[in-house]
N, C-alpha and C positions, 0 to 999 in steps of 0.2 A: 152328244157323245161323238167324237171322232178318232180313229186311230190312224198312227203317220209313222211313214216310214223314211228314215234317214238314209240316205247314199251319195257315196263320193259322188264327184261327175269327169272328177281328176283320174291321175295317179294316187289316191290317198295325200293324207298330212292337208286336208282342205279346209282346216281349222272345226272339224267339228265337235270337239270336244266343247268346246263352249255356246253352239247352236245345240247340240243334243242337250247341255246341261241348263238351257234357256229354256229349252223346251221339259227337258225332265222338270222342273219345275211348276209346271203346269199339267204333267201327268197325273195318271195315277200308278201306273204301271208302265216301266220299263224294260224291255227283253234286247239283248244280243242273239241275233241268229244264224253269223257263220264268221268265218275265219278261227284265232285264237289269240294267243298271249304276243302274238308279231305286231299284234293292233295295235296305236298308242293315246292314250286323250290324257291331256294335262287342262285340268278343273283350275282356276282359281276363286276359291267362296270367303268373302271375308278377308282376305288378303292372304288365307292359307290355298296352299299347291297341292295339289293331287293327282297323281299319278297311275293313270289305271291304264292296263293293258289285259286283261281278261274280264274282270266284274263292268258290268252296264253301270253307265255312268249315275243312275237312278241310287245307287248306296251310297252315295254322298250325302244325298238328298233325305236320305230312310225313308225312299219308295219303296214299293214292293217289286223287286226285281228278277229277272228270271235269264238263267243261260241254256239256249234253246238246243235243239241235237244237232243244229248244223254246224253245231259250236266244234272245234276238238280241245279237248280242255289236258293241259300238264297239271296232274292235283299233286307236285310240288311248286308250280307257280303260284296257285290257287291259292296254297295255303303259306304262301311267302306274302303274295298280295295281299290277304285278308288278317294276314299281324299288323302288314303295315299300317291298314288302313286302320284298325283297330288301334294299333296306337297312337293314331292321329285322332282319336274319337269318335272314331266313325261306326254307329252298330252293324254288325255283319252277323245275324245268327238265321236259323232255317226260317223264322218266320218273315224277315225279311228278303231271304231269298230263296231262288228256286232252283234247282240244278238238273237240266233234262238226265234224267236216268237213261237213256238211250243214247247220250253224246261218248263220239268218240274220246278215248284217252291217247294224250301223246305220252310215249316212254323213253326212257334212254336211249333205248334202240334207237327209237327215230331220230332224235338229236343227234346220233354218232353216225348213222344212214347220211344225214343233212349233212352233216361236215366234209365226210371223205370224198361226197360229189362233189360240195363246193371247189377243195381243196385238191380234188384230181387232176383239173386241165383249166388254167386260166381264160382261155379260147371259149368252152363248155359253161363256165359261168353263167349263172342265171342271179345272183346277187341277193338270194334267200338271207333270211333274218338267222338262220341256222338254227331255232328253234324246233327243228322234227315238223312242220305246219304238213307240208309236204308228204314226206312219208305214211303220217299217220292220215293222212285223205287218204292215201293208197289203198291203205290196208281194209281201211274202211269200206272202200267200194268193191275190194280183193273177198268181203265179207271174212275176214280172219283178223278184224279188230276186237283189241279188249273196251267194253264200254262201262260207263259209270257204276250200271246197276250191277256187272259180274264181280264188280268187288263183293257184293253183299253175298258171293254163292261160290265158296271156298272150294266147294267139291266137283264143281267143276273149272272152277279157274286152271288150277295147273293144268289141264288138256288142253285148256286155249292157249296156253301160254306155250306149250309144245307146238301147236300147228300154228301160232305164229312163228317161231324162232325158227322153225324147219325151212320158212321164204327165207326170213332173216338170215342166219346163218350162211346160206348161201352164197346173198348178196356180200355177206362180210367177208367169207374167201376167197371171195373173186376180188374183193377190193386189196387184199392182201393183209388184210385186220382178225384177230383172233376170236371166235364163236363168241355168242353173251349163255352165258350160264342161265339156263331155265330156276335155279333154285334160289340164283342170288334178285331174278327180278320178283318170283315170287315173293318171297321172304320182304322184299322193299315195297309191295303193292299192301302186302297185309299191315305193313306199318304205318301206309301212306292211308288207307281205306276211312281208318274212323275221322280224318280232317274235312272228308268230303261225304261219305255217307249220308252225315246227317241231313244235306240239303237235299239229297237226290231223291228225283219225284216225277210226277209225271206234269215238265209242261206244259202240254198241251192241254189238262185239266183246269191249271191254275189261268190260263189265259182265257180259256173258253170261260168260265166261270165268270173272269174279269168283264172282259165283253157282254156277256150275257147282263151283266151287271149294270152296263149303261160307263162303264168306265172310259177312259183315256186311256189309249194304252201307245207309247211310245216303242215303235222300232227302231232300234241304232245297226245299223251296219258299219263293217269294219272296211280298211282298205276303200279303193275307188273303183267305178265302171272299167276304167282300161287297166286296172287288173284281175277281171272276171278270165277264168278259165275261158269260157269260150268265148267272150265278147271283144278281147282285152288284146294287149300287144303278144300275143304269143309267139315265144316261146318264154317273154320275161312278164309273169304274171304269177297271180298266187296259185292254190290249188283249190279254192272255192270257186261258188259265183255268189257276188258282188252284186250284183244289180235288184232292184227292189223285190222280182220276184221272187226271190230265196227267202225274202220275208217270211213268206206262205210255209215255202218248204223246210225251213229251216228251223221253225215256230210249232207247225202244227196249228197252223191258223188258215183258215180257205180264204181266197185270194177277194173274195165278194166281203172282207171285213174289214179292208183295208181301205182309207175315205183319204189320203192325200200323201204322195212322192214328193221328199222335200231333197233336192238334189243340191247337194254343196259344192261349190267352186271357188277358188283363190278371185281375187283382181287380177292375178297373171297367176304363171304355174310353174309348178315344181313336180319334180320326181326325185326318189331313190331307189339306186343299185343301178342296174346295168339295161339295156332296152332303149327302143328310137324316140326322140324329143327333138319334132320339129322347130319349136319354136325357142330351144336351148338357146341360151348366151352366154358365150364363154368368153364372157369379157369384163370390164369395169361396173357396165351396168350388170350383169348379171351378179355380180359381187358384191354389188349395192344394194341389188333385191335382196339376197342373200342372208346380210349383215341387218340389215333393218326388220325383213320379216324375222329374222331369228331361227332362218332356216336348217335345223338339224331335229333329227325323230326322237321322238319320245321314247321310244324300244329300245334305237341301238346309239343315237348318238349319231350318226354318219350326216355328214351335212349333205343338202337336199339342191340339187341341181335346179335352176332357176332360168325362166324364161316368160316369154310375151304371154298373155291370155289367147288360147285358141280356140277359137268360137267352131269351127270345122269339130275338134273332137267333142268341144260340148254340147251340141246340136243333137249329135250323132249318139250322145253318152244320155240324151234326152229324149232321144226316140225308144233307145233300148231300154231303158230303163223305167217307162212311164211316168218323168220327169212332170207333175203339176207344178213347182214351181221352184226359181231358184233359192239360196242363203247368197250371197256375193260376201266374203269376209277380206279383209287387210287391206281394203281399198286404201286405207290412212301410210299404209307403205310405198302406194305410187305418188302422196304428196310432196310436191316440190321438182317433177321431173319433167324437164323441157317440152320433151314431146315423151308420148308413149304411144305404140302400138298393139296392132291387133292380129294375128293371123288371120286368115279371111277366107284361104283357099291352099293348094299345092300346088306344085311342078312336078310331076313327075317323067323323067326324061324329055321335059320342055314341053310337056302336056299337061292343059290345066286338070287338074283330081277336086272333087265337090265333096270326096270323103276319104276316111282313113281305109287305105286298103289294107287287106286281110296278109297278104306275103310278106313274111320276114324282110327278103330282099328290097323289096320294094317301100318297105316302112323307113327303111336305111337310108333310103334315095331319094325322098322326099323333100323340096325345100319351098318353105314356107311364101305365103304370097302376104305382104303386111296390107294395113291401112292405119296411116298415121292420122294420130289427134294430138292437140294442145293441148301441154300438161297447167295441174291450177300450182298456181303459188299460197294459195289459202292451205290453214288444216283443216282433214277431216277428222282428225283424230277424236273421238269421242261423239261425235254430234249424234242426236238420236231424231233429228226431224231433217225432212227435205232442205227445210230454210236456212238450214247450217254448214247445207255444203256449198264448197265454191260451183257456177255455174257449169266451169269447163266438166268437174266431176259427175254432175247430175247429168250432161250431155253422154259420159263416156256409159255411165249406166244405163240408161236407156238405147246406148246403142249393141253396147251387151247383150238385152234385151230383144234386140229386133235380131239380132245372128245367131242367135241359139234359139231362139222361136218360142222362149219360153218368157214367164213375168219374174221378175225381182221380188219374192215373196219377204226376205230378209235382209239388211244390209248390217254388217257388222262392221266397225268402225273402231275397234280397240280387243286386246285380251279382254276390258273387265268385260263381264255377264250384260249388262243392264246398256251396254253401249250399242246397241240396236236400232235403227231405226226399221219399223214394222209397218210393209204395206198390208201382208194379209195374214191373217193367223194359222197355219196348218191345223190345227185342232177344230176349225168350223168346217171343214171339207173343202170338198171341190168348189 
């Protein structure tokens, strides 16, 4: 029995949807423990696509799955995702999932909070998914959040819904936007309550049980290290943390149950929205990555800015995050390019930096220090053993490897599932 925790090492989009669903595979249980519906994994099983941005990628699979409290959940997303999938044939009922009854709810409110900052001052931008993610952490930590389980307790619902609107309201005047009516979100939550109800529970029961069990229990986290609240590029980061720890917190699982950190990373990197990318190319090749990996999100659609691999922020996304070891996915997108680089190190103000500094300004300022390799002319598309890549490929992996400090636990080499090749299994431990 081993349990493993999934996390970016990127800015998110690290292709984990099909590493989580390699691995859900070999679960027994799968839990989400923070972010929400901003999240995106696109499954392909069988040559069908799936699109999940709040359920753990485990219901695909009909594992038993679980959405933990660090979750914030829209139970109209919720229940949009789970027709979809449903119609795709996929079972979604309470016995196959769990839904922490203590997780935050996002509301209208929040989405319409999200908008007006977005849309206040171009300058101000932070390049949220505009899904309320944000707000409804606030409130949450504001302790004046509504959560799962107060759907189930009408009588006192409408009081919270007053001392939330009382922040709210405020914020909306000052924005110059008209009060939300306390009776119209009422009236919408009790409509909304019986889609989600049924799953809500306590998961930290269902998990502990699992474990106790001798199970496999799979952690997916959403988003990546450098958009952790506090680890992350701030001011353009989400409103969680990201890093493997939150597994724990996010779960209701003690941190002594957790046996192996599988940290995901591109063969180069990308981001979306707005925030400092040293190792950006705003050029042919960056358009080339682009184009080939099929760079745009799963959520919103926006295509996903594209640059060099930078072993500086993985290193460092490796330390913070107790990184045992890498996924390396789309390597088969740098086949065929002359030379490819590496970030290695920074400049800042003509001084060399060994890490990402913490200041805005200075994350701005930073310009990247490469080290170039020979690109292969072979494909790696597909191959699932060492002896199938070209030599130059196996050398760039391994040197991956020695600048982030960590080992190449997985290598993916295609969308399909089964196009892996596997040095070490996360489900045996450390």
């Amino acid at each position: 029995m081993a349990n493993v925790v999934v996390v970016g090492a990127q800015w998110g989009d690290e292709g984990k949807g099909k590493i989580v669903d390699w691995l859900s595979h070999r679960a027994d249980v799968v839990a989400r423990f923070q972010g929400g519906h901003n999240a995106g994994h696109t499954l392909t099983v069988d040559g069908e696509v799936y699109k999940l941005s709040l359920m753990p990628s485990g219901v695909v699979r009909g594992k038993l799955s679980v959405i933990g409290n660090g979750v914030v959940i829209d139970p109209w997303a919720f229940a949009t995702e789970m027709d979809r999938l449903r119609g795709q044939g996929v079972k979604v009922t309470p016995e196959t999932l769990t839904v922490s009854e203590t997780a935050t709810l996002i509301l209208p409110v929040h989405r319409e909070l999200d908008e007006l900052r977005e849309d206040r001052n171009s300058a101000a931008r932070i390049g949220t998914t505009r899904r309320g993610i944000g707000p409804a952490y606030e409130d949450k930590v504001g302790r004046r959040a509504i959560r799962v389980g107060d759907l189930a307790d009408p009588d006192n619902l409408e009081a919270k819904i007053a001392n939330l609107l009382h922040h709210h309201n405020a914020l909306r005047r000052g924005h110059g936007s008209p009060e939300a009516d306390a009776g119209e979100l009422l009236e919408a939550l009790k409509e909304i309550a019986p889609r989600i109800l049924p799953f809500a529970g306590p998961a930290w029961r269902t998990l502990d049980e699992a474990i106790l069990a001798g199970k496999n229990v799979l952690f997916e986290g959403a988003q990546g290290v450098w958009l952790d609240i506090d680890h992350g590029t701030y001011p353009f980061v989400t409103s969680s943390n990201t890093v493997a720890g939150q597994a724990s917190a996010g779960s209701g699982v003690g941190p002594g149950d957790i046996n192996f950190v599988l940290g995901i990373a591109k063969a180069y990197t990308t981001r979306v929205g707005e925030g400092p990318f040293p190792s950006e190319l705003d050029d042919d090749i960056g358009r080339k990555i682009g184009e080939r990996g099929a760079e745009f999100g799963t959520v919103t659609g926006r295509q996903r800015r594209c640059g060099w691999f930078d072993a500086v922020m993985a290193r460092q996304a490796a330390a913070i995050s107790g990184i045992d070891g890498l996924a390396l996915t789309k390597l088969d997108v740098l086949d065929g390019f002359a030379e490819i680089k590496v970030c290695v190190g920074y400049k800042l103000n003509g001084n060399p930096v060994r890490r990402f500094p913490p200041a805005q300004g200075d994350q701005a300022k930073l310009e990247p220090v490469y080290e170039t390799f020979e690109g292969w002319k072979g494909s790696t598309r597909g191959a699932r053993s060492w002896a199938e890549l070209p030599a130059a490929a196996v050398k760039y992996v391994r040197r991956v490897e020695e600048l982030v400090g960590r080992p190449v636990a997985m290598l993916s080499t295609s969308p399909e599932r089964e196009d892996v090749i596997l040095m070490r299994d996360p489900f045996r431990g450390r």
